[in-house]
C-alpha positions in Angstrom: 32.1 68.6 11.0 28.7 68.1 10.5 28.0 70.8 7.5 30.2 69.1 5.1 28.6 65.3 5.8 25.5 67.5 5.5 26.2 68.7 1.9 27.3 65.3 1.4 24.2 63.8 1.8 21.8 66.8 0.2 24.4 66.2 -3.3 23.4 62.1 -2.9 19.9 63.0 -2.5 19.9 65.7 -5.3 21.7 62.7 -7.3 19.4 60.0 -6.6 16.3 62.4 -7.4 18.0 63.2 -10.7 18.2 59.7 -11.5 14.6 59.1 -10.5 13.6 61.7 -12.8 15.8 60.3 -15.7 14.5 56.7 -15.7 11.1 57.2 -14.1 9.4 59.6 -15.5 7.7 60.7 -19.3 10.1 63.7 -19.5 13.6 61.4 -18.7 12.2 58.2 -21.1 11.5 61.4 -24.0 15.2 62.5 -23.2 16.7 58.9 -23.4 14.7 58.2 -26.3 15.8 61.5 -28.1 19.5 61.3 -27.5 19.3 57.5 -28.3 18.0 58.2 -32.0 20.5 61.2 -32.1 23.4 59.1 -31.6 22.2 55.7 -33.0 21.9 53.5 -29.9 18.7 51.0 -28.5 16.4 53.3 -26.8 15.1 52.1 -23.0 12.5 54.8 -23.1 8.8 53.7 -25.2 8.1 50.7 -22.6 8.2 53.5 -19.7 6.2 55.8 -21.9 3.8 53.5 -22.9 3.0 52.5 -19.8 2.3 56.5 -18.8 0.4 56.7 -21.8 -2.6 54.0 -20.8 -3.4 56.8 -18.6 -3.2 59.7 -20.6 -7.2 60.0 -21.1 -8.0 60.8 -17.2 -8.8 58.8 -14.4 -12.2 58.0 -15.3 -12.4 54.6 -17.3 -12.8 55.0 -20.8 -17.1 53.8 -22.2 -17.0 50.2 -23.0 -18.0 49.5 -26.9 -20.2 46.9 -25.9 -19.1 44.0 -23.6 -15.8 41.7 -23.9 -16.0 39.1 -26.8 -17.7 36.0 -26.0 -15.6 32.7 -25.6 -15.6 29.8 -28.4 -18.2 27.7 -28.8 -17.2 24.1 -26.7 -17.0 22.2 -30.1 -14.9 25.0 -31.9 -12.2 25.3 -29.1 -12.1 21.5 -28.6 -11.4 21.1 -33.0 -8.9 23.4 -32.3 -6.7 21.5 -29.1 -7.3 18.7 -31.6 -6.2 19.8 -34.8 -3.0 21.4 -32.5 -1.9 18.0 -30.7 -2.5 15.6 -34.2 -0.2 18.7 -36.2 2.6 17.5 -33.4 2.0 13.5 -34.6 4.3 12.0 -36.8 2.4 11.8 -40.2 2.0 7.9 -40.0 0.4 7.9 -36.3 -2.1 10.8 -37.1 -3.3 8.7 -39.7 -3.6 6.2 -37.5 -5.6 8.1 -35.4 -8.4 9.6 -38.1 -8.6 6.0 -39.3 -9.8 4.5 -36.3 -11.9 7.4 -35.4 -13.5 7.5 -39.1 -12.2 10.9 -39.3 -11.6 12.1 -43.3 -9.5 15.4 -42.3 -7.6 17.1 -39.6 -9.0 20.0 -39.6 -10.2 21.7 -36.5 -14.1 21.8 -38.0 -13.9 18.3 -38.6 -12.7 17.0 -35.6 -14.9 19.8 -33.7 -18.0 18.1 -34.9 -16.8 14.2 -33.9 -15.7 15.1 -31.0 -19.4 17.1 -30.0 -20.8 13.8 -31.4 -18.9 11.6 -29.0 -19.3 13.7 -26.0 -23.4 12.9 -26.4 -23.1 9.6 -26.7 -20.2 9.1 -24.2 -21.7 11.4 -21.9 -18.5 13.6 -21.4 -15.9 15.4 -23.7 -12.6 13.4 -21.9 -14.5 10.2 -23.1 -14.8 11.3 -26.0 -11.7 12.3 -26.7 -10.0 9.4 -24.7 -11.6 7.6 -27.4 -9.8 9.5 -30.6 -6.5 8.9 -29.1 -7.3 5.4 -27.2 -9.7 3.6 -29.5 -13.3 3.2 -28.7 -12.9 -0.1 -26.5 -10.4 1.5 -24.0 -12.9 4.2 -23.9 -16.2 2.0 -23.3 -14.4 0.3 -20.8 -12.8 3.1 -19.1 -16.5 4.9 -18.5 -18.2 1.7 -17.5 -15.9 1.5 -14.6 -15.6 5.0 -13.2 -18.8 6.9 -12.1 -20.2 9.1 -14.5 -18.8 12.1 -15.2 -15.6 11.1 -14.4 -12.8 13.4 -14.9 -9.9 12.2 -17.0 -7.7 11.3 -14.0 -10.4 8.7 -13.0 -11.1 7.1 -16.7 -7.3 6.9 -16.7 -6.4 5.0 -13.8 -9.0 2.2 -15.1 -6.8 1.6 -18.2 -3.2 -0.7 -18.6 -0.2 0.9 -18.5 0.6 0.9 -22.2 -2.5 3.9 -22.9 -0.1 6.3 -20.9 1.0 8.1 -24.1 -2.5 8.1 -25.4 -3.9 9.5 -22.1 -1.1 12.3 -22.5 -2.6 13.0 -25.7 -5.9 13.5 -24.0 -4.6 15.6 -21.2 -2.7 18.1 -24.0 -6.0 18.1 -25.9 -8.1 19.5 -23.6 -5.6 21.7 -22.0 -5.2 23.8 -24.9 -9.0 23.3 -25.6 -9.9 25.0 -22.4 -7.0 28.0 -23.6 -8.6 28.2 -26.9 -12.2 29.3 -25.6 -10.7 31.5 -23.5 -12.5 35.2 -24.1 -10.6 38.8 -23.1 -10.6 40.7 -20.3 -11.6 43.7 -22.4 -13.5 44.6 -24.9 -11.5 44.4 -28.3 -11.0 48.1 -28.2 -8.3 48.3 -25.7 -5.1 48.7 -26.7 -2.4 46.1 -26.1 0.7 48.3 -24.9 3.3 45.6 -24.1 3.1 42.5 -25.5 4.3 39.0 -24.5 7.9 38.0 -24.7 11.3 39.7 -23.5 11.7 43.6 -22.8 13.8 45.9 -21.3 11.9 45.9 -18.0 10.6 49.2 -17.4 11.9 49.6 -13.6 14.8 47.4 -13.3 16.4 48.5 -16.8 17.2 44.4 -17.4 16.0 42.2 -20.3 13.2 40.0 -18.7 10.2 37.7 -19.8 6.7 39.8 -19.5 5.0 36.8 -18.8 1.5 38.5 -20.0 0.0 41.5 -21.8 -0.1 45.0 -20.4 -3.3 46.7 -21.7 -3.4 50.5 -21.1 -6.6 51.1 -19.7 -7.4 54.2 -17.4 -8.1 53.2 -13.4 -11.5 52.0 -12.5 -12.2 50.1 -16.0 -14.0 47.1 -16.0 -12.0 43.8 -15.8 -14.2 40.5 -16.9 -13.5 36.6 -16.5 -12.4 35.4 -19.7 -14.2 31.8 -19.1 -15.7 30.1 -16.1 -13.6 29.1 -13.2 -12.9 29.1 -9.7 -11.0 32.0 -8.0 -7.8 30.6 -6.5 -6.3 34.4 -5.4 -7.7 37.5 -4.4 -4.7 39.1 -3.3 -2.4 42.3 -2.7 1.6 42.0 -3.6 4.5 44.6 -4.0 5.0 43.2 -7.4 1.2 42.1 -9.1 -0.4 44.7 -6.9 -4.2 43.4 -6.5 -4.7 40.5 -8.5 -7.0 37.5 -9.3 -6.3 34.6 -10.4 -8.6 32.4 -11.7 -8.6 28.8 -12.3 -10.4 27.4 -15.6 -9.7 23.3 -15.1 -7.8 21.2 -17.6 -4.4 23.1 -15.8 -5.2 26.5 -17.1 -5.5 29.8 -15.1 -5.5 33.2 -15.7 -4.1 36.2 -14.0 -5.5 40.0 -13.6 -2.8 42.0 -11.9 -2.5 45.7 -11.1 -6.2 46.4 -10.2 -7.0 49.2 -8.5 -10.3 47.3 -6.7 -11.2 43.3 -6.5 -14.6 42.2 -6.9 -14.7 38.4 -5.7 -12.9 36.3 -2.8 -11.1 33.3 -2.7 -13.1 30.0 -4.0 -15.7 31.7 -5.5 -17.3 30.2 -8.6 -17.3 33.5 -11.9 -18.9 33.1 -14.8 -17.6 34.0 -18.5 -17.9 37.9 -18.8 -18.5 38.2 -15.1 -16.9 41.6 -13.4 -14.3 40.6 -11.0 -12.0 43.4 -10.9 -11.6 47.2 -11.5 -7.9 48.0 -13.0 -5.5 50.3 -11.5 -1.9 51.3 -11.1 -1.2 49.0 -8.1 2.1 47.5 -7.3 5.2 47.8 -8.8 3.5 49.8 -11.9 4.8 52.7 -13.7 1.0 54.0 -15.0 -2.7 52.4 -14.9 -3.1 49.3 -17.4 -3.8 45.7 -16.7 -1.5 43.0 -16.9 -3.6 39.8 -18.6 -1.8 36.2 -17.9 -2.6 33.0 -19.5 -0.7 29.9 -17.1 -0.8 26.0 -18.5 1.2 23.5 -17.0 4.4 24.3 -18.5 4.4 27.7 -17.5 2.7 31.2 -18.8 2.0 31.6 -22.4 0.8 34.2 -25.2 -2.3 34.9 -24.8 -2.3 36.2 -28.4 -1.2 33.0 -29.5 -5.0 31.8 -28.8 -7.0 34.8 -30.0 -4.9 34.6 -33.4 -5.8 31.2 -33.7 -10.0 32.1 -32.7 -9.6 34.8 -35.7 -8.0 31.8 -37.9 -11.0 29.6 -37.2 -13.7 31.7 -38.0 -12.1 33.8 -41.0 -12.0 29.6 -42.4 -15.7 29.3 -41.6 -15.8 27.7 -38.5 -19.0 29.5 -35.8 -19.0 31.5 -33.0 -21.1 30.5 -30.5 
């Protein structure tokens, strides 16, 4: 009785390692990938072999060219949350809004520099810019009743009710300021092996949202802070492996999953550049890269979307700091 239940369960093993081998490993993704161009269907197979592939150089972490690029310069990455939020306007209230402010273009170098201007005399960048979508008086009389350096919650509670949208405004502005002069995790070498959007999941076969990048680096490289910020996590999962997360104000953070070693604790204070992680192949992880994730309110984003938009900038003459 017990030899045939036996055989049984040796043929579901053999069956289940078969399977393993076909959708986990390089030699089953080549397969499906072969037989998928010989027949004409969608292939399942280059996400897998991708992600094998970051480690394909060896264990030891490839020598950096140099260190990760530097962030934006504060004026260049606030022209740019700007020139974003005023291109959303309708045409006749973003004219009201130069007007006021004396402002002859939209352009991100424009309001870069008026909006550097402001933040000397008004003592902070959210005056500042409370004052290009508020007016100057709401602004002087915002500041001159919260403390100084007050953050934009606290200027806002001293205005009327009817500076709400304006005070939106603001709070978008500086948001996607903050994501602009974000830097990279890496230095511009490493290659960007999955990008943001909707895949065929490597593991679970399904079409999901890859809520970051995947960079395929080799275990033990060097993971940097891509701006200053506060560290929120310094954690382990199943899923994100050892991760950071890192929170940069103005409701971004950013996420460094799959490390193979963390570097800082919980409510630390890093600097732009600092070394907070080494990468790995923790977690559910089919080889060694690291997964890069930029979060603002609404949810995660591209983080392409903002180092397009720093090559933009400077290719139309704007500085690095």
């Amino acid at each position: 009785m017990m030899r045939p239940v036996r055989r049984l369960f040796d043929l579901l093993l053999c069956a289940l390692c078969l399977w393993g081998a076909w959708y986990h490993t390089p030699p089953g993704a080549i397969a499906r990938t072969v037989l998928a161009r010989l027949f004409g269907t969608k292939a399942a197979g280059p996400p897998l072999l991708s992600y094998y592939g970051a480690g394909a150089r060896g264990s030891q972490a490839v020598p950096e060219a140099g260190p990760p690029p530097a962030p934006l310069s504060a004026r260049a990455a606030l022209g740019l949350g700007a020139s974003a939020v005023l291109a959303r306007l309708p045409p006749a209230e973003r004219d009201r809004v130069l007007a006021r402010a004396g402002i002859s273009s939209a352009n991100a170098e424009a309001l870069g520099s008026w909006i550097a201007g402001e933040s000397a005399r008004r003592g902070s960048r959210e005056a500042a810019v409370l004052a290009l979508y508020c007016g100057d008086d709401a602004a002087q009389f915002a500041v001159r009743r919260a403390r100084a350096g007050a953050t934009l919650e606290q200027l806002a509670r001293e205005l009327p009710p009817r500076y709400a949208d304006g005070v939106a405004l603001v709070a978008t502005t500086l948001t996607l300021a903050t994501a602009y002069g974000l830097a990279w995790p890496l230095p511009e070498s490493a290659q960007v092996t999955s990008a943001f959007g909707l895949r065929s999941h490597p593991l679970l076969h399904k079409r999901r949202l890859h809520t970051g990048v995947d960079f395929g680096i080799p275990v033990g490289t060097a993971v940097h802070a891509v701006a200053d910020g506060v560290v929120r996590r310094a954690s382990d999962d199943a899923v994100s492996g050892r991760l950071v997360l890192v929170d940069h104000g103005s409701g971004v953070s950013t996420l460094y999953c799959h490390n193979d070693s963390l570097l800082v604790s919980v409510g630390e204070r890093v600097a732009a550049a600092q070394l907070i992680a080494k990468s790995g192949n923790s977690g559910a992880s089919t080889g060694p890269h690291l997964h890069y994730q930029v979060d603002l309110p609404q949810g995660p984003v591209d983080p392409l979307r903002f180092r397009t938009s720093r090559a933009l900038h400077v290719a139309l003459g704007g500085t690095e700091p």
